[in-house]
Each structure stands twice: as structure tokens, then as C-alpha cells.
Z-matrix of the N, CA and C atoms (Angstrom, degrees):
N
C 1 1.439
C 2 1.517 1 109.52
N 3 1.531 2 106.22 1 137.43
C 4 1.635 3 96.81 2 179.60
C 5 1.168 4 102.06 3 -102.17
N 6 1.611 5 117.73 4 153.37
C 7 1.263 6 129.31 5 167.15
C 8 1.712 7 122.27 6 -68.26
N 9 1.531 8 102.43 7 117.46
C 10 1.212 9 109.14 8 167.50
C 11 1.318 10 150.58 9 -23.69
N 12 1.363 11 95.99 10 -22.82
C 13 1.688 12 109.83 11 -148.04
C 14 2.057 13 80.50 12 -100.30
N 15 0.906 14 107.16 13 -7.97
C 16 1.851 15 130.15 14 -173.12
C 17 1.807 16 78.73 15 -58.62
N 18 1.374 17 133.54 16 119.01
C 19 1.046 18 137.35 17 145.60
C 20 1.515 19 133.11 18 -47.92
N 21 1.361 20 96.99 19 -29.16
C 22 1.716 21 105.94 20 170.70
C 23 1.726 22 108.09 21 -84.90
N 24 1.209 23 102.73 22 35.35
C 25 1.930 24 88.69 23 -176.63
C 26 1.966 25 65.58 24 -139.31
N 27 1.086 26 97.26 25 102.30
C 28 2.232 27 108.16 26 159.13
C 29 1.133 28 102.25 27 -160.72
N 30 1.587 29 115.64 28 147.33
C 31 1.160 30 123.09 29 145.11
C 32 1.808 31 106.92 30 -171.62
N 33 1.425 32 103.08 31 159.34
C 34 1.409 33 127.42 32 -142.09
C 35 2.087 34 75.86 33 -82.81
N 36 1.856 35 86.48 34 154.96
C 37 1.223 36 101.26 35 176.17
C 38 1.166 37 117.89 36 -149.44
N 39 1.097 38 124.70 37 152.35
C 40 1.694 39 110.07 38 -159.22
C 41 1.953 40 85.65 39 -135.57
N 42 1.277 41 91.18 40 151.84
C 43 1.526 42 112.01 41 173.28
C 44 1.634 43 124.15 42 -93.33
N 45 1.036 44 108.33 43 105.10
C 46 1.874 45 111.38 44 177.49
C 47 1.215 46 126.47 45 -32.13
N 48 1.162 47 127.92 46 158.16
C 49 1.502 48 122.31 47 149.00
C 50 1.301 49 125.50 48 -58.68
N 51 1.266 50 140.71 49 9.62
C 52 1.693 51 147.77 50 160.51
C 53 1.492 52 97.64 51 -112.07
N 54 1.289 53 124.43 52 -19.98
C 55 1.890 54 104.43 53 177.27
C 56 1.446 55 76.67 54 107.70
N 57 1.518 56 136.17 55 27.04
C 58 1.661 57 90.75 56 169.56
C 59 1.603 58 93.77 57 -129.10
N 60 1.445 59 96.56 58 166.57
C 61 1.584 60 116.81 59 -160.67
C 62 1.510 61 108.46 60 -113.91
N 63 1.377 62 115.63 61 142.39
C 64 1.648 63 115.31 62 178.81
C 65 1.553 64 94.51 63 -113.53
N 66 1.639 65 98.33 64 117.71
C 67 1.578 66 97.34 65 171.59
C 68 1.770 67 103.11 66 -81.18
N 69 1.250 68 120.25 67 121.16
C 70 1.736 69 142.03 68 152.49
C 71 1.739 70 92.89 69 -18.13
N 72 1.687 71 85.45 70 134.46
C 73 1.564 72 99.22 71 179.89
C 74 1.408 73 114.05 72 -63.54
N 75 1.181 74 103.62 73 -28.83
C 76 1.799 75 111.55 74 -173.16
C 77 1.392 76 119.81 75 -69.08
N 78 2.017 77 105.47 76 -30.86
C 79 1.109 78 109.82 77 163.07
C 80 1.296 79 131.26 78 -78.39
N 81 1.763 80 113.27 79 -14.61
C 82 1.496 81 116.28 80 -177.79
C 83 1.893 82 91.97 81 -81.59
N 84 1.211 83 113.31 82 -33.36
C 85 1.697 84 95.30 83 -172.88
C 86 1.623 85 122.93 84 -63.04
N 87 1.946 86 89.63 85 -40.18
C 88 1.814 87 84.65 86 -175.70
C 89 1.346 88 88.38 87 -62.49
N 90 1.612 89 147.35 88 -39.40
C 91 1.583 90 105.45 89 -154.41
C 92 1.775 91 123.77 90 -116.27
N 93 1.998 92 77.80 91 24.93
C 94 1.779 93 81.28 92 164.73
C 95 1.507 94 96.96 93 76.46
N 96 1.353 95 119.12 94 19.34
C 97 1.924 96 101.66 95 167.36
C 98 1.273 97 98.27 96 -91.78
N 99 1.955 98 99.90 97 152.15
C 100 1.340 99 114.77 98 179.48
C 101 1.464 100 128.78 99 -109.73
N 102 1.196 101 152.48 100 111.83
C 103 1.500 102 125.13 101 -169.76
C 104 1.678 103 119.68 102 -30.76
N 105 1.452 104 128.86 103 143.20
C 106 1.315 105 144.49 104 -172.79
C 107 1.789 106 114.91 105 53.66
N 108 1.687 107 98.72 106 20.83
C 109 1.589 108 109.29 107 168.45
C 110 1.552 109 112.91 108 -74.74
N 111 1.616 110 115.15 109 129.75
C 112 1.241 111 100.64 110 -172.85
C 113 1.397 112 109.21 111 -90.16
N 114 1.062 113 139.35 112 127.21
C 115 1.303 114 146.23 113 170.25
C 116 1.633 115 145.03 114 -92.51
N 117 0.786 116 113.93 115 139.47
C 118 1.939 117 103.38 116 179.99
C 119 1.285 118 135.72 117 -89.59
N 120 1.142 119 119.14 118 110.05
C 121 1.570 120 125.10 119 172.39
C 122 1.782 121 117.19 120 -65.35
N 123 1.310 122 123.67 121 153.06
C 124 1.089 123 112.04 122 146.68
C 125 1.953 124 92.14 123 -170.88
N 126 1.830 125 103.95 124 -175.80
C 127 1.060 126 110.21 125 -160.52
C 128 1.541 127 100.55 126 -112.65
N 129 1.867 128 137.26 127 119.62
C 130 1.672 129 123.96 128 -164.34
C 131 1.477 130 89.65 129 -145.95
N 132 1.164 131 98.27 130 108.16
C 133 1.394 132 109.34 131 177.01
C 134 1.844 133 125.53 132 71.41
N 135 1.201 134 105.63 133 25.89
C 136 1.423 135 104.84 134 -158.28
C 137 1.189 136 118.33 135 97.11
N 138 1.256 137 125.42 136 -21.76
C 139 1.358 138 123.25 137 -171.61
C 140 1.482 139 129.31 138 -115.44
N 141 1.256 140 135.31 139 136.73
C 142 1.493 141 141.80 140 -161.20
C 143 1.603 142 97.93 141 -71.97
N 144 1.246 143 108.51 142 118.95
C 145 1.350 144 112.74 143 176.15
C 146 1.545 145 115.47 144 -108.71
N 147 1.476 146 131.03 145 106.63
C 148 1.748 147 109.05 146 -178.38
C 149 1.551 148 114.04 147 -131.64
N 150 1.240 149 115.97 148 136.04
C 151 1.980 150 119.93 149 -138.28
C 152 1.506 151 88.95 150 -150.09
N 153 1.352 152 114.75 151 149.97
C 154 1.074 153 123.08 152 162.83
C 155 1.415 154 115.92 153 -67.41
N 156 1.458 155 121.33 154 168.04
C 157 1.846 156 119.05 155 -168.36
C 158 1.469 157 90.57 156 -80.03
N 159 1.133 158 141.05 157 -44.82
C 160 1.548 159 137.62 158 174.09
C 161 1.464 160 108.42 159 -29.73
N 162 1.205 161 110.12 160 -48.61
C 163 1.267 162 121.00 161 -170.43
C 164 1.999 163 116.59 162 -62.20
N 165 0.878 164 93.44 163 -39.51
C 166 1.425 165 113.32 164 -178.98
C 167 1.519 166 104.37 165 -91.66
N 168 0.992 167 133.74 166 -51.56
C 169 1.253 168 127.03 167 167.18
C 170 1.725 169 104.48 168 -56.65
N 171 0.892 170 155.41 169 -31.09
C 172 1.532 171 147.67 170 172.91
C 173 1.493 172 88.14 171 -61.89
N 174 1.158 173 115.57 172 -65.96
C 175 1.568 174 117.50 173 -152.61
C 176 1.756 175 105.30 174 -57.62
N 177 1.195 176 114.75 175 -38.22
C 178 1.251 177 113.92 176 176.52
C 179 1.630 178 116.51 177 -77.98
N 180 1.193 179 82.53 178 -23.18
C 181 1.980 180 83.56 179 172.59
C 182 1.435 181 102.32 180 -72.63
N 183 1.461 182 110.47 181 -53.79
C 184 1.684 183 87.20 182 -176.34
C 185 1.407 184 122.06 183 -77.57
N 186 1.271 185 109.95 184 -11.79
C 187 1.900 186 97.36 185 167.70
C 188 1.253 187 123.59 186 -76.04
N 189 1.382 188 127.78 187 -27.25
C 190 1.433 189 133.63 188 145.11
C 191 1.682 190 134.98 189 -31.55
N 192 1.482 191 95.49 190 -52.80
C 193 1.355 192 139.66 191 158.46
C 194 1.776 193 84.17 192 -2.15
N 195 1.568 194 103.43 193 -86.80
C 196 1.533 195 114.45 194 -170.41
C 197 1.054 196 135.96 195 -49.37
N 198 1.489 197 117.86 196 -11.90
C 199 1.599 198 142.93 197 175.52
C 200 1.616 199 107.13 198 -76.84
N 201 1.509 200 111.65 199 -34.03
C 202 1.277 201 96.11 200 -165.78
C 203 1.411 202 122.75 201 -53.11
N 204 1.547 203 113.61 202 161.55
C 205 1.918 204 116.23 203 178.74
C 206 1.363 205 87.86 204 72.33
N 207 1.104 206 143.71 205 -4.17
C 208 1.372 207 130.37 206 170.13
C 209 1.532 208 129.57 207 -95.01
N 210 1.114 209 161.89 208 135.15
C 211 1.200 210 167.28 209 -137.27
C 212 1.643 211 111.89 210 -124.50
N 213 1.148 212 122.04 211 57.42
C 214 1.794 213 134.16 212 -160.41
C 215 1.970 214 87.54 213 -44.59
N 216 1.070 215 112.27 214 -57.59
C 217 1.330 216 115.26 215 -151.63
C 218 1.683 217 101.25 216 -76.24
N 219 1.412 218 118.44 217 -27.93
C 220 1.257 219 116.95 218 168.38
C 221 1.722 220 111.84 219 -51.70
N 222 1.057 221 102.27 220 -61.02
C 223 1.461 222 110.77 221 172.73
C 224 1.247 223 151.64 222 -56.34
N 225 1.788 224 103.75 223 -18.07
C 226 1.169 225 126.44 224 159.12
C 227 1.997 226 107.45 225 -83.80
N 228 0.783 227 136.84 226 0.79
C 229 1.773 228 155.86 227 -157.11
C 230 1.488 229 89.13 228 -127.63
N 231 1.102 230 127.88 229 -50.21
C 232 1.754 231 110.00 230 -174.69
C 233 1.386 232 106.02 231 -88.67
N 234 1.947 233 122.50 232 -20.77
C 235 1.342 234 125.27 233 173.28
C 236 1.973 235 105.38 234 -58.66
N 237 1.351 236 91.76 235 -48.82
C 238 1.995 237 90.95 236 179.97
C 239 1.533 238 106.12 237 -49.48
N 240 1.295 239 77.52 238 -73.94
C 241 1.821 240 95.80 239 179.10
C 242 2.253 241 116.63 240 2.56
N 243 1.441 242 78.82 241 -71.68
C 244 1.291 243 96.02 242 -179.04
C 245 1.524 244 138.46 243 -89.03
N 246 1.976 245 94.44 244 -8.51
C 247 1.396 246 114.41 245 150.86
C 248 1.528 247 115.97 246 -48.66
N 249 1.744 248 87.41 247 -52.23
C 250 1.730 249 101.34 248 -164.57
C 251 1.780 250 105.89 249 -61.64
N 252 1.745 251 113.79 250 -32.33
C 253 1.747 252 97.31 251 -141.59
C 254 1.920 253 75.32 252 -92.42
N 255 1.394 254 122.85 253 -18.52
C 256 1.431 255 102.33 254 171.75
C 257 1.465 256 124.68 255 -87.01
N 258 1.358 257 131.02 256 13.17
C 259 1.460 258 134.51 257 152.20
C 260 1.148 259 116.61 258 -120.58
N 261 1.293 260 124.94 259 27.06
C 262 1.474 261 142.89 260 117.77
C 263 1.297 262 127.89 261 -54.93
N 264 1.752 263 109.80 262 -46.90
C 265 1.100 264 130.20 263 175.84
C 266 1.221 265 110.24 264 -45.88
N 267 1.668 266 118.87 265 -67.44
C 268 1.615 267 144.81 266 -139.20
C 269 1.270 268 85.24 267 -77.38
């Protein structure tokens, strides 16, 4: 797969009359899309982002990554906690 950010992988795309978009063959090859592949949209910075679920699942694995040994929900329970005993306080 070639990397995107590769200036020689562009091409112009125009939007349908239903809102739907044909991603350019050149762009489905560098990134390995397949016909009836389901894919993900979303909105990053202004800009239309669309990735395979692999893709997003890595990314969320490694931002998670940093949580591990950590107790998220413990921490949100001692965050109340001390919401509560200081507007108790006030």
C-alpha cells in the first residue's frame, strides 16, 4: 500500500446527485480498497476522512495503549467523589 501523503497518489472528485462519491481507482489501489468493502467515514479537522475499520481499530488500540494498568472508571469515581465532598464544602 502506498502512502497517501505520496503527492503522486491525487485526483479530483466530484460529488453525485445523491451525495455519493467515487473514490479514483488509483486511490482505491494505493489503499487496498475493495468493491463492497465497508468503510469509515468521519469528519478531522474539516476534512473527510475514509479508512478501513482495521485502520481505526489500530489507532484506537494505540491510544488506549496508554491507559493500560490503569483503572479509567476508578478514576472517574474518585473524580465525583471529590466533586461531591467540595460542594458539600461550599
Amino acid at each position: 500500500m502506498r502512502d497517501m501523503s505520496d503527492p503522486a497518489v491525487h485526483a479530483e472528485v466530484k460529488l453525485g446527485a445523491q451525495g455519493r462519491l467515487v473514490v479514483p481507482a488509483p486511490i482505491r489501489k494505493a489503499l487496498g480498497f475493495r468493491p463492497g468493502e465497508t468503510l469509515v467515514a468521519r469528519i478531522e479537522g474539516g476534512h473527510l476522512v475514509i479508512e478501513k475499520p482495521e485502520a481505526v481499530e489500530r489507532r484506537l488500540h494505540a491510544y488506549f495503549r496508554k491507559f493500560e494498568g490503569r483503572s479509567l472508571a476508578e478514576e472517574l469515581i474518585a473524580e465525583r467523589r471529590e466533586e461531591a465532598r467540595r460542594e458539600g464544602a461550599g
